[in-house]
C-alpha positions in Angstrom: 101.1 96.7 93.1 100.0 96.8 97.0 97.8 93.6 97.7 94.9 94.8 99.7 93.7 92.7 102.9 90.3 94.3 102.6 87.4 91.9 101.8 87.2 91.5 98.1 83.1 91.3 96.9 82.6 89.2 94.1 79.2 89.1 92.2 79.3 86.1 90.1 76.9 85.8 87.4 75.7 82.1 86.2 73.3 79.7 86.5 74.9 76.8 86.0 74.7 73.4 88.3 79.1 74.3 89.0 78.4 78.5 89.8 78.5 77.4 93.5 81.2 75.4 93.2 83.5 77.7 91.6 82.4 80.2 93.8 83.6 77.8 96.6 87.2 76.9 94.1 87.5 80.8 94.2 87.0 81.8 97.6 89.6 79.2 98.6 92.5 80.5 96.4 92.3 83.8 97.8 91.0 84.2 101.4 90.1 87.7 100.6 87.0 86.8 98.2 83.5 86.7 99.0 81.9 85.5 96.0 78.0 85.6 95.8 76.1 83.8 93.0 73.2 85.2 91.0 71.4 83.4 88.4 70.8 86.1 85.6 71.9 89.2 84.3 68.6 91.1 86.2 69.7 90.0 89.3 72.9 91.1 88.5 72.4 94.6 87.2 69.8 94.9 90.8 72.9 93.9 92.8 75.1 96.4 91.5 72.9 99.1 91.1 72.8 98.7 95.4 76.3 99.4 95.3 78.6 97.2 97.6 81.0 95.0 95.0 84.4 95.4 93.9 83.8 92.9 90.7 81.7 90.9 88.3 82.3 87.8 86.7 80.4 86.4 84.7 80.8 82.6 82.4 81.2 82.8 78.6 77.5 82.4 78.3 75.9 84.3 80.8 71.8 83.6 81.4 69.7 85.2 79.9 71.6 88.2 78.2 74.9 87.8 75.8 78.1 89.1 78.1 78.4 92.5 76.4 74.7 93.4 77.4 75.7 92.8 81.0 78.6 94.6 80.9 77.0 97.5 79.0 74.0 97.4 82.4 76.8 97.0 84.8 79.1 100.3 83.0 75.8 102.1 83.1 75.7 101.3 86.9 79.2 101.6 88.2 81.7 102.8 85.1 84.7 101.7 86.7 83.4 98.4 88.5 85.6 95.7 86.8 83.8 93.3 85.2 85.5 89.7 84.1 84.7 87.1 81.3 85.4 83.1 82.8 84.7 80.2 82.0 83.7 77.8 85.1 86.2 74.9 85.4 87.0 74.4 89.3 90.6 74.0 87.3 90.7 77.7 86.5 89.7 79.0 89.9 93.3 80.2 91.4 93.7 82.0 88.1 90.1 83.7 88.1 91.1 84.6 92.0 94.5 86.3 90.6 92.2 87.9 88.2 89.7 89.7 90.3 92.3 91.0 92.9 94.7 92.5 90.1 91.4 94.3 88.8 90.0 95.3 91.9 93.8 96.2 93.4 93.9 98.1 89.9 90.8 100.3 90.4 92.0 100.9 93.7 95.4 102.1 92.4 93.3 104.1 89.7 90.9 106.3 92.4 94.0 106.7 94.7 96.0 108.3 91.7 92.6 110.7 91.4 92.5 111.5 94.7 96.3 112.4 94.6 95.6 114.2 92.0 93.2 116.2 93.2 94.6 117.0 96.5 97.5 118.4 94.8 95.6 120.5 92.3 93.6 122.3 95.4 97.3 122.8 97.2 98.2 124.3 94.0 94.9 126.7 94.1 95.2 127.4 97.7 99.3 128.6 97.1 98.7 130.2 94.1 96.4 132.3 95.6 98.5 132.6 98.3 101.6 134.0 96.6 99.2 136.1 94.2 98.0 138.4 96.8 101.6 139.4 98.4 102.5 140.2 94.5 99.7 142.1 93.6 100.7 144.0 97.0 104.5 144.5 95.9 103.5 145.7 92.5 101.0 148.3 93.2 103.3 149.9 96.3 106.2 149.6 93.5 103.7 151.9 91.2 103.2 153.9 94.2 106.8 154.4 94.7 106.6 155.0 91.0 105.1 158.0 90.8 106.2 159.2 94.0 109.7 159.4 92.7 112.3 158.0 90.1 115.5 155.7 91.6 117.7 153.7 89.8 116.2 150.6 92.5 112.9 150.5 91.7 113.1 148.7 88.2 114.7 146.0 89.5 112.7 145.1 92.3 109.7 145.9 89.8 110.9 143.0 87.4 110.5 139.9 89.6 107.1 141.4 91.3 105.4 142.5 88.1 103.7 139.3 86.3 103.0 141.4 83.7 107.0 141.5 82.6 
């Protein structure tokens, strides 16, 4: 997977005397984090709902809501911001850092798939529509011809014009 060298936004979510200092532990392993702290799961679910974070973390016991109550306010906010359980030893830092920038790298990967995706679909519509019109064309002159008279050419260049065959 491509590593971005975008800023990575980091909301982390604890109250705890060490939130700032795994905040700090974090940032340092990975230059590309911005971590802000937030005391509770309010504060939280206000920051995201303003939009501007890549990911959530929150500690095993996050204040004042149990974690899947957070994640449930934070998926009815942003369904595809990734959210992350950790627990808050300066020790697991460099691995929480890894953690956050596979997620967020993932979600990236994820919306530039979809975006693909759609591209291609509407460059399907537009030469679809494209070739339908020249056929449609072809087949009703064939018809024309048709009737006009009978000639042992015009079935087969009716065959590969005529979608209906």
């Amino acid at each position: 997977m491509t590593r971005t060298v975008d800023p990575i936004e980091v909301l982390l979510v604890d109250s705890g005397a060490a939130a700032e200092t795994l905040a700090a532990a974090v940032e340092e392993a990975d230059d590309r984090l911005a971590v802000d702290v937030v005391a509770s799961a309010d504060d939280a679910t206000e920051r995201v709902a303003r939009g501007g974070y890549d990911c959530v973390v929150a500690t095993h016991d996050p204040p004042d809501r149990d974690g899947t109550e957070l994640l449930g306010r934070v998926r009815d906010r942003d369904p595809g911001l990734p959210v992350l359980l950790c627990g808050n030893g300066r020790d697991e830092a460099a691995v929480l850092a890894n953690r956050i920038a596979e997620a967020v790298e993932s979600r990236h990967a994820v919306r530039e798939a979809e975006r693909r995706r759609d591209r291609l679909e509407r460059f399907v519509e537009v030469v679809s529509h494209d070739l339908r019109n020249p056929l449609n064309v072809a087949t009703g002159r064939l018809h024309l011809a048709a009737a006009e008279c009978d000639t042992e050419h015009r079935a087969p260049a009716a065959d590969p014009a005529d979608p209906s065959t």
